[in-house]
C-alpha positions in Angstrom: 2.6 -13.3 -15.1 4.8 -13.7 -18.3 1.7 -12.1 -20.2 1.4 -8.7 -17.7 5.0 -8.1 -17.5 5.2 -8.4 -22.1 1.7 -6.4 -22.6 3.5 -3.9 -20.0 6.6 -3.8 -21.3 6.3 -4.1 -24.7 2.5 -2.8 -25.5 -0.3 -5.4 -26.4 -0.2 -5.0 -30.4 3.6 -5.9 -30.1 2.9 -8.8 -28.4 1.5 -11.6 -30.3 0.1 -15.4 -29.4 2.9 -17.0 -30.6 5.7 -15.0 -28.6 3.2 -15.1 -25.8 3.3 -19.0 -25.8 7.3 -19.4 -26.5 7.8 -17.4 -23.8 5.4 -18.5 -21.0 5.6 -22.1 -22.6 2.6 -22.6 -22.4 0.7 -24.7 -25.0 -2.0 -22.8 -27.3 -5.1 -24.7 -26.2 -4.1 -23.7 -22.6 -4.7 -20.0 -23.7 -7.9 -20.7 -25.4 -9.2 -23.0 -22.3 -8.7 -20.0 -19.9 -9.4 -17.1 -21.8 -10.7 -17.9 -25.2 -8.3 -15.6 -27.1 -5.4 -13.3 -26.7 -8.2 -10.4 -26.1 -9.9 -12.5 -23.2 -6.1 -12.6 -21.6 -5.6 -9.3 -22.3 -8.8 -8.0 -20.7 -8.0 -10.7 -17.1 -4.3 -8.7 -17.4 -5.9 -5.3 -17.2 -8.7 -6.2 -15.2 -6.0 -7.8 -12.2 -3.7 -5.1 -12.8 -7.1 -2.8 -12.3 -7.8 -4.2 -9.0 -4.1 -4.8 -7.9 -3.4 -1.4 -8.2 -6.9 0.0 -6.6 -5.6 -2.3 -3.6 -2.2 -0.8 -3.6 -3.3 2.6 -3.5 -5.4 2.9 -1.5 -3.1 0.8 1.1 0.2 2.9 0.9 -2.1 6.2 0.9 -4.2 5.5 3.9 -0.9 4.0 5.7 0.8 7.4 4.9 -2.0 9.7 5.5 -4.3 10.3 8.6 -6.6 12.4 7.7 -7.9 13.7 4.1 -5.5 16.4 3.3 -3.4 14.1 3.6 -4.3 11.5 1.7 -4.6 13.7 -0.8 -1.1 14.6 -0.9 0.0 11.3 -0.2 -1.5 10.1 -3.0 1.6 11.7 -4.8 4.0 11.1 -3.0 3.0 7.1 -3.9 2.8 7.7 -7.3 6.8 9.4 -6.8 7.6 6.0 -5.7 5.6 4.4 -8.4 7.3 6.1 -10.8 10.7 5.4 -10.1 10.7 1.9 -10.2 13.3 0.7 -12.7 10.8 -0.9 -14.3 8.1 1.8 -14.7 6.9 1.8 -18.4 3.9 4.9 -17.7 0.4 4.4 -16.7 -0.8 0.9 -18.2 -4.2 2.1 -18.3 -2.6 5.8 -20.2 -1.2 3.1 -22.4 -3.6 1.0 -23.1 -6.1 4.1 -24.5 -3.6 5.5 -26.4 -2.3 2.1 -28.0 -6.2 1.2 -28.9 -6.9 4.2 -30.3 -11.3 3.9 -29.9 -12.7 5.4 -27.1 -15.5 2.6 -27.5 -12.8 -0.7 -27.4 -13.4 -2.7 -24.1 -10.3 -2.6 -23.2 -10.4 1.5 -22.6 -13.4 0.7 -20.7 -11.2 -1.0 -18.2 -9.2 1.6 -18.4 -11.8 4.8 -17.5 -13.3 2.4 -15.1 -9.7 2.3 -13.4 -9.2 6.6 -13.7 -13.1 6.8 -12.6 -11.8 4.8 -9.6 -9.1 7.4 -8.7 -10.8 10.8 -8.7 -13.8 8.7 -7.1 -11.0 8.5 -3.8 -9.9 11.7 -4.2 -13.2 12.7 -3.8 -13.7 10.7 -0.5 -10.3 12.3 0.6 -11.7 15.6 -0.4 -15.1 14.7 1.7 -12.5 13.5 4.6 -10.3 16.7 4.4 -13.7 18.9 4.5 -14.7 20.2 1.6 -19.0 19.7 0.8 -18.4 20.2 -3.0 -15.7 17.6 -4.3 -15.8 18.4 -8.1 -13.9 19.9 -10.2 -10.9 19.4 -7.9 -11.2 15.6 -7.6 -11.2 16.1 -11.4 -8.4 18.1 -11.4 -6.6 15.8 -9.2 -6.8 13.2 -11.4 -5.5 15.0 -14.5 -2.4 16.4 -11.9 -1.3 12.3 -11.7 -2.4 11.5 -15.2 0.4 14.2 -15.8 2.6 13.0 -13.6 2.4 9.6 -15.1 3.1 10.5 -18.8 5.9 12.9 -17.8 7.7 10.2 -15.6 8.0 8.3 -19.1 9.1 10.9 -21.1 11.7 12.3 -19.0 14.1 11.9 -16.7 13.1 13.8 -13.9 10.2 11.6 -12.6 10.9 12.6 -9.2 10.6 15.8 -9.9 7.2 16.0 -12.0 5.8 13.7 -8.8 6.8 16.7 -6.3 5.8 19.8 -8.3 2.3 18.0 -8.9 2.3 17.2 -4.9 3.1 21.4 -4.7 0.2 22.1 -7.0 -2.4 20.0 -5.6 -1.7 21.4 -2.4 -2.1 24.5 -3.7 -5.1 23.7 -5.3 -6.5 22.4 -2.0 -6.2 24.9 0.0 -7.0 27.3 -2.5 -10.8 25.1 -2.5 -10.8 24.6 1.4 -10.4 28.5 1.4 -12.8 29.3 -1.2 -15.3 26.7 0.5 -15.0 28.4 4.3 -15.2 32.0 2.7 -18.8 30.8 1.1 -19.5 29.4 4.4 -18.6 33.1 6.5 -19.6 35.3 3.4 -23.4 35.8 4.5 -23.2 36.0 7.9 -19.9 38.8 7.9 -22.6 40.6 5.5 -25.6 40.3 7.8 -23.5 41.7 10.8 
């Protein structure tokens, strides 16, 4: 727990064994018994936080939203809330890319696995709300929150990047539903 809430907080890089121990106090060969290193406890923290959050979201979404359009929006109105916990410090999984640096570490591995996940469910709510062809929106989706997220921790007006996105997916949405249906009517309005 006292590892999560420093890489979190504070980054990984700028949190080293030592501080790690002092502050958990925990001895060192209890580190190295459990995970082998400080990368092994590094990759458990982002791996739980992976599947903690997977959980989460797709728990306050699907309590929120009945069917897939709303999921879909709901999705942002839980990452509003998200992002204005006191303690929001961005996207872990934003940070941890940018703080490694290598598209090819193991660590941002975890972390595409973990935005793979997302437009994987906004897919399904896409699938759920009726649309046949899910991509480039789920896509698009995705890059909406990613925004969100980095904009939360940047400014001040967290609440308000979380709505507009929630105004432009929608928007994006209907605009696909639309385009979907007209492909759908298109041949037979021509054949009549």
């Amino acid at each position: 727990m006292t590892a999560a809430q420093l890489f979190y907080s504070d980054g990984i890089r700028a949190v080293g064994v030592n501080r790690l121990l002092d502050e958990a106090q925990t001895p060192i060969m209890t580190l190295y018994r459990h995970f082998g290193s400080k990368e092994g406890l590094v990759e458990a923290y982002l791996i739980d936080r992976d599947q903690r959050l997977r959980a989460k979201f797709e728990r306050e979404v699907e309590r929120t939203g009945d069917t897939g359009r709303e999921r879909v929006l709901a999705a942002f109105d839980f990452l509003g809330r998200l992002t204005a916990d006191p303690e929001y410090r961005g996207c872990a999984f934003i940070n941890v890319a940018v703080e490694m640096a290598d598209p090819e570490h193991s660590f941002v591995d975890i972390a595409v696995a973990h935005k793979n996940f997302v437009r994987e469910i906004f897919a399904r709510y896409l699938t759920e709300a009726g649309l046949r062809h899910t991509e480039p929106l789920a896509s698009q989706l995705l890059i909406l929150m990613n925004g969100v997220f980095v904009s939360a921790q940047m400014h001040s007006n967290f609440k308000e990047a979380a709505a507009q996105a929630r105004v432009a997916a929608e928007v994006l949405l209907d605009a696909a539903l639309a385009a979907e249906a007209n492909e759908q009517t298109g041949p037979e309005s021509a054949a009549s």
